[in-house]
mmCIF file of the C-alpha atoms, coordinates in Angstrom:
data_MODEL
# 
_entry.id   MODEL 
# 
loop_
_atom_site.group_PDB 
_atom_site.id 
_atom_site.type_symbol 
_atom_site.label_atom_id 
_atom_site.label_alt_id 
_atom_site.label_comp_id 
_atom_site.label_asym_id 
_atom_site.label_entity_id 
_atom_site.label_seq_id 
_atom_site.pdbx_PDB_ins_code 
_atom_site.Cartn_x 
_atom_site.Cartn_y 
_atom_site.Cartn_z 
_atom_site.occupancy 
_atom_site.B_iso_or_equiv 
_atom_site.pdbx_formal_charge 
_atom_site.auth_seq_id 
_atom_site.auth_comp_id 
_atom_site.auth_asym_id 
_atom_site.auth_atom_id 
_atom_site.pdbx_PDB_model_num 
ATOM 1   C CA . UNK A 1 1   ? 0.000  0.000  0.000  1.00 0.00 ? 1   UNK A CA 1 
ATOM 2   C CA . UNK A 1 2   ? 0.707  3.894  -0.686 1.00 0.00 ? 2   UNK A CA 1 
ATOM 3   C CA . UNK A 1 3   ? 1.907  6.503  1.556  1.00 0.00 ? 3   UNK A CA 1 
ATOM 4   C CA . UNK A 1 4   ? 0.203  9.721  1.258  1.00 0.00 ? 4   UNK A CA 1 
ATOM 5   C CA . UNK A 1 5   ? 1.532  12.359 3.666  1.00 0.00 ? 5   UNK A CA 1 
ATOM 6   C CA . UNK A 1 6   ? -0.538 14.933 3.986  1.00 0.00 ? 6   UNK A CA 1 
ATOM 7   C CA . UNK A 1 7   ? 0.770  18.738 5.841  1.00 0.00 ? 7   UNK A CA 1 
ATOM 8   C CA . UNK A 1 8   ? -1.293 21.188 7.893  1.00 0.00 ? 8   UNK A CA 1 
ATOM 9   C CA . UNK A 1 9   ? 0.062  24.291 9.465  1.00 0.00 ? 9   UNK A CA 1 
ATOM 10  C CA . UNK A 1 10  ? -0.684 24.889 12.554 1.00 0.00 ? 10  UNK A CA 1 
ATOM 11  C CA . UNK A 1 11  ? 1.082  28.103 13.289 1.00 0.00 ? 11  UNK A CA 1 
ATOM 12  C CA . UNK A 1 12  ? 4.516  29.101 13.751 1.00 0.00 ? 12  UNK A CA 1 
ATOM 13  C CA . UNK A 1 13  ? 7.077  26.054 14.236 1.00 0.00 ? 13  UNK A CA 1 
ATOM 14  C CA . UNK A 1 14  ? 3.978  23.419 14.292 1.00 0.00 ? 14  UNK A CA 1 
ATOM 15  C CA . UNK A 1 15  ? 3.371  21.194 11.496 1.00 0.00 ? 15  UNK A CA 1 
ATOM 16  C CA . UNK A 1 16  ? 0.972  18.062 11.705 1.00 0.00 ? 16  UNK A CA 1 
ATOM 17  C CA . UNK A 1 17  ? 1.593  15.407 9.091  1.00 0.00 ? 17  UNK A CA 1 
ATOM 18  C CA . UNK A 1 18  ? -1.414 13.364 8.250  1.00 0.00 ? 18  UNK A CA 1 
ATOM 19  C CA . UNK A 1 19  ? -0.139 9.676  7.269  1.00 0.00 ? 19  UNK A CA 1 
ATOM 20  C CA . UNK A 1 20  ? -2.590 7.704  5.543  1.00 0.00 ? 20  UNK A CA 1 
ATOM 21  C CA . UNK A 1 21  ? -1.563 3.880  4.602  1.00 0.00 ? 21  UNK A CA 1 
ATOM 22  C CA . UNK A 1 22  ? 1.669  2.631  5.317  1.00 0.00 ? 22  UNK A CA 1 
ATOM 23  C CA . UNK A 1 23  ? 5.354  3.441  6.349  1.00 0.00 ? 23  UNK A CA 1 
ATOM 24  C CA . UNK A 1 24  ? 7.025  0.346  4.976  1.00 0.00 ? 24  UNK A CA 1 
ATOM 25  C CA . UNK A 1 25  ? 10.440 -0.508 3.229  1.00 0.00 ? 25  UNK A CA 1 
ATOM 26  C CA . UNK A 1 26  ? 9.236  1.134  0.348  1.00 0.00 ? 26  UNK A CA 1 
ATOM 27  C CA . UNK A 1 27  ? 7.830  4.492  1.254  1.00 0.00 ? 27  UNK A CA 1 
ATOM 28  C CA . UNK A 1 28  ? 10.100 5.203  4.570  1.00 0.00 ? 28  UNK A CA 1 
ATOM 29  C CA . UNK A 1 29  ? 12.195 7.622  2.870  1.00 0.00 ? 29  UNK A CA 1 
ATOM 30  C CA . UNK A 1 30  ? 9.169  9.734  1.906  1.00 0.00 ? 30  UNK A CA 1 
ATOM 31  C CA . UNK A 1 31  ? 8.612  10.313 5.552  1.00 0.00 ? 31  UNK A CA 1 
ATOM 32  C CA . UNK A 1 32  ? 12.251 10.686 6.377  1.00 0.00 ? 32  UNK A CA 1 
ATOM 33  C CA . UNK A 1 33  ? 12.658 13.057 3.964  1.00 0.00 ? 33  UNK A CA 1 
ATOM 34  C CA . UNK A 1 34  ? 9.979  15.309 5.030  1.00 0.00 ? 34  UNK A CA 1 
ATOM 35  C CA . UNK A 1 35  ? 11.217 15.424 8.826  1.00 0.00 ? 35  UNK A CA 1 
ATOM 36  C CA . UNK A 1 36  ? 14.795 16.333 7.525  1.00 0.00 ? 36  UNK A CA 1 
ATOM 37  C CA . UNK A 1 37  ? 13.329 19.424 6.022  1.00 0.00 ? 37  UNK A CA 1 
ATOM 38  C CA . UNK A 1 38  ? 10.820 20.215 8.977  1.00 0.00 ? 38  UNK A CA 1 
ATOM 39  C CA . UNK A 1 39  ? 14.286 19.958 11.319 1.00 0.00 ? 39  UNK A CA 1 
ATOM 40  C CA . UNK A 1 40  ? 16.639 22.015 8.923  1.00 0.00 ? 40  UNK A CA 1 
ATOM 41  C CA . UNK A 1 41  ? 13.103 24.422 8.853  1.00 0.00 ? 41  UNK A CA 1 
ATOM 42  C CA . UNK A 1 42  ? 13.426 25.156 12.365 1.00 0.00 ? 42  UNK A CA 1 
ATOM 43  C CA . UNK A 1 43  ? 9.899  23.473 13.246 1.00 0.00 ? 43  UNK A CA 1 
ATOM 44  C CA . UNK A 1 44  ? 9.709  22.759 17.036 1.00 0.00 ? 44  UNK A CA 1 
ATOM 45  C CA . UNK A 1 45  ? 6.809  20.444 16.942 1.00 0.00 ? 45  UNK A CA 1 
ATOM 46  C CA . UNK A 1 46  ? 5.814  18.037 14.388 1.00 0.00 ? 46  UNK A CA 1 
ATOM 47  C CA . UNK A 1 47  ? 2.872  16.162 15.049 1.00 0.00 ? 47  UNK A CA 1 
ATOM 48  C CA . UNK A 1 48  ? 2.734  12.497 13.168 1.00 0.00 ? 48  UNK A CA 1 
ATOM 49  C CA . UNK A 1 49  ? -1.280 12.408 12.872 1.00 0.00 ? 49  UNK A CA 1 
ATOM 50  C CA . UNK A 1 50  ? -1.409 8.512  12.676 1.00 0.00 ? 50  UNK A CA 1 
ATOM 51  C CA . UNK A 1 51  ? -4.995 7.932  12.639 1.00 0.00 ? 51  UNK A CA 1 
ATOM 52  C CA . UNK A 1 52  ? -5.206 6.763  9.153  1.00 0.00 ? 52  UNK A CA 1 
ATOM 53  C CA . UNK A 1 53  ? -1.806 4.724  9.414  1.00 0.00 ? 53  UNK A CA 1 
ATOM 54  C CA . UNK A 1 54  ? -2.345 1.334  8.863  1.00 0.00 ? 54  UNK A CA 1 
ATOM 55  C CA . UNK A 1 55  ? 1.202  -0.047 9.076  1.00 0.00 ? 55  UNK A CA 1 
ATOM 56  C CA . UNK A 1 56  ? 4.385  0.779  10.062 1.00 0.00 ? 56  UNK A CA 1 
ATOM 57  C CA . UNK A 1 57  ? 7.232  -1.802 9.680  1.00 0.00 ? 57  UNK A CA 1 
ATOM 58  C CA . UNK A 1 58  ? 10.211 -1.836 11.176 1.00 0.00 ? 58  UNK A CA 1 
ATOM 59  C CA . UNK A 1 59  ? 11.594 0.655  8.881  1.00 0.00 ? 59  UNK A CA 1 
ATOM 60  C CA . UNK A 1 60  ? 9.383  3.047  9.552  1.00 0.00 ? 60  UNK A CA 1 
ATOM 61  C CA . UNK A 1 61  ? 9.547  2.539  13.363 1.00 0.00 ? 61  UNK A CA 1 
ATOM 62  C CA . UNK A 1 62  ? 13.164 3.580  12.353 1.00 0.00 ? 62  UNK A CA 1 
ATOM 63  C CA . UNK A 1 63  ? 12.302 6.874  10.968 1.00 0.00 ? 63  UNK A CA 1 
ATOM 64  C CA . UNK A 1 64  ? 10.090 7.753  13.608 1.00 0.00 ? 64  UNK A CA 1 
ATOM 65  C CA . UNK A 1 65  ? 13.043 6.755  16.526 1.00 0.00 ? 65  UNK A CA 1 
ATOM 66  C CA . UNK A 1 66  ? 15.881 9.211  14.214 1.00 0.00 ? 66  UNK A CA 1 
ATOM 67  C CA . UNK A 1 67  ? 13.386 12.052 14.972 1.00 0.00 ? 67  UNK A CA 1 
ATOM 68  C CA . UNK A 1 68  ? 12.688 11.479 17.839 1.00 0.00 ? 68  UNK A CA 1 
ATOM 69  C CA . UNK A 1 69  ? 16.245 11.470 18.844 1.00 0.00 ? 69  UNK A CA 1 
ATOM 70  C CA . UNK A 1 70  ? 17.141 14.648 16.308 1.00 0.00 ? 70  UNK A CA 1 
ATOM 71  C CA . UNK A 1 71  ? 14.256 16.563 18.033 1.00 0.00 ? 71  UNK A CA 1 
ATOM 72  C CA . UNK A 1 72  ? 15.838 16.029 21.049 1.00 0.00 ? 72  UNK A CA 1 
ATOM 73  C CA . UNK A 1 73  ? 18.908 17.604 20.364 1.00 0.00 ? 73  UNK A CA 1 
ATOM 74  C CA . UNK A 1 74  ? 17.568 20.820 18.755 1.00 0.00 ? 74  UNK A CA 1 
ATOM 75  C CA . UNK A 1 75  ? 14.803 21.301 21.769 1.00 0.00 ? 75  UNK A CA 1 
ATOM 76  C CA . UNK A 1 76  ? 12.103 20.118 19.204 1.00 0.00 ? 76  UNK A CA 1 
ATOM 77  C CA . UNK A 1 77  ? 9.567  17.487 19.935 1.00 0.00 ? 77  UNK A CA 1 
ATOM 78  C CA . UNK A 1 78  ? 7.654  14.676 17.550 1.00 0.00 ? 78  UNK A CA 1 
ATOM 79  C CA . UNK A 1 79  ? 4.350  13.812 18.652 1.00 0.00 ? 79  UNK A CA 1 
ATOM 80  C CA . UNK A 1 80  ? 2.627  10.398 17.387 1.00 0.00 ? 80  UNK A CA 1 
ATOM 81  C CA . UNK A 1 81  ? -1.156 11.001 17.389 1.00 0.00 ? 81  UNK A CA 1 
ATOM 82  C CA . UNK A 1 82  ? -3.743 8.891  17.226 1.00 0.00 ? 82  UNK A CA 1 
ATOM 83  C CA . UNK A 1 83  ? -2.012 5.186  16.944 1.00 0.00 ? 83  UNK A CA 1 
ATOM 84  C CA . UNK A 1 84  ? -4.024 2.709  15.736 1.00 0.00 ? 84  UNK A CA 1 
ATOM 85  C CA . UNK A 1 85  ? -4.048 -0.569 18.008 1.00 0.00 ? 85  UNK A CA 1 
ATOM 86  C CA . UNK A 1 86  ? -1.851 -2.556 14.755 1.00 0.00 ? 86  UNK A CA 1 
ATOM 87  C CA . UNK A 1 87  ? 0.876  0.406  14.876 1.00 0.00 ? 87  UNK A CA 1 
ATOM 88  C CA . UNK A 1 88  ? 0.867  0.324  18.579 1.00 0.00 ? 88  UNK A CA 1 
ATOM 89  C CA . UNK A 1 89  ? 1.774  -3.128 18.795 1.00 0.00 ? 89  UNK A CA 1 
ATOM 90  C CA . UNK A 1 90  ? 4.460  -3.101 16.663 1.00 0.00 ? 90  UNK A CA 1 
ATOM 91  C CA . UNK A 1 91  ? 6.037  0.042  18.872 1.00 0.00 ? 91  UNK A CA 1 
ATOM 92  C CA . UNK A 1 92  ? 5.397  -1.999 21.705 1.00 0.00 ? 92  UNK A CA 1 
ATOM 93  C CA . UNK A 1 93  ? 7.280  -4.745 21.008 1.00 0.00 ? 93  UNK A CA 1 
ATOM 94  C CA . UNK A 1 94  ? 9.694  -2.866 20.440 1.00 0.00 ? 94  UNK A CA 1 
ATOM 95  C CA . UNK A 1 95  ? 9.398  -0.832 23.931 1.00 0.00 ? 95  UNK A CA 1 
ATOM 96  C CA . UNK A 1 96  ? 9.020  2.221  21.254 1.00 0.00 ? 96  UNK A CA 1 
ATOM 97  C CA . UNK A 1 97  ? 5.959  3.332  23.082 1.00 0.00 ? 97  UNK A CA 1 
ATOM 98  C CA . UNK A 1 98  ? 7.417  4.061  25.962 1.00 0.00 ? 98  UNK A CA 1 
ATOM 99  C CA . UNK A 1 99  ? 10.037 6.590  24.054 1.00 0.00 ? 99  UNK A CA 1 
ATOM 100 C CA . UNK A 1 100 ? 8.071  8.684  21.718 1.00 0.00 ? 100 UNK A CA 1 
ATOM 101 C CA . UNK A 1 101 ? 5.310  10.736 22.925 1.00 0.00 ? 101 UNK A CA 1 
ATOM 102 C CA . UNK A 1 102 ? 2.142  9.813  21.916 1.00 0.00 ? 102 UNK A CA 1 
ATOM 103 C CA . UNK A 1 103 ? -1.093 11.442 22.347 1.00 0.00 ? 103 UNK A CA 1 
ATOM 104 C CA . UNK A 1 104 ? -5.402 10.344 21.380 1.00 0.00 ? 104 UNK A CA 1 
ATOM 105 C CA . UNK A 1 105 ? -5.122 12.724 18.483 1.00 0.00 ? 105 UNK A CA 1 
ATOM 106 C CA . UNK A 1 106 ? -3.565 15.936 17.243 1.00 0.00 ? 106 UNK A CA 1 
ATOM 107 C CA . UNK A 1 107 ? -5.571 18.675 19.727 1.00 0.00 ? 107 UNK A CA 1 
ATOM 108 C CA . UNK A 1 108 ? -3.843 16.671 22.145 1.00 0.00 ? 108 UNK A CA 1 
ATOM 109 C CA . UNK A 1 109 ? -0.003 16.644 20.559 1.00 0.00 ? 109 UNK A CA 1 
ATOM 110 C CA . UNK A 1 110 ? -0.576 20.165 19.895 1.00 0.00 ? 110 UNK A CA 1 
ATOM 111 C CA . UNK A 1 111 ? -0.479 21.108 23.638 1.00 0.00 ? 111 UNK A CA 1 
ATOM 112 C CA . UNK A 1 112 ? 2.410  18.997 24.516 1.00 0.00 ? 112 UNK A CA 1 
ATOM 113 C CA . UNK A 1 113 ? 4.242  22.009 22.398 1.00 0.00 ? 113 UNK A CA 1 
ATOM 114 C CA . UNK A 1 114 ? 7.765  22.932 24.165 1.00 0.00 ? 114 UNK A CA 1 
# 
């Protein structure tokens, strides 16, 4: 399956990213790409709006980890929102869950803001 990513502006420094199908070995780099540019863009939240995600492999787990260590270092933070139960079980298996935050949905991520 396809991954469509799909922006929003929030304001300022806040992005949410809509992903709708699947972060797999073939469309990982989509997603990786776009988080390089919302780092070297300065963005100091980026919300992963995950309620249409219906996979995410290993690869994409991957992706999501690398920001979530880059956003550390430049006082950013990445927000997974709304996890389906599938997603969340392959993050916990991993003990990924307890790492990145997560919140219900975006209103939620939003307000976990630095």
């Amino acid at each position: 399956m396809a991954l469509k990513l799909e922006e929003q502006k929030v304001d300022e420094g806040k992005r949410v990213l809509k992903l709708v199908g699947s972060v797999d070995q073939n469309t990982y780099e989509r997603l990786e790409d776009y988080l390089t540019k919302a780092f070297e863009q300065g963005f100091q939240i980026v919300v992963l709006d995950c309620s249409e995600l219906t996979y995410m492999s290993s690869a994409g787990i991957g992706v999501v980890l690398w920001a979530f260590s880059r956003s550390r270092k430049l006082n950013a933070k990445v927000v997974m929102a709304g996890v389906c139960k599938g997603v969340l079980h392959s993050l916990a298996v991993l003990g990924v869950e307890k790492l990145i935050p997560m919140a219900p949905d975006v209103a939620e991520a939003l307000k976990l803001a630095p």
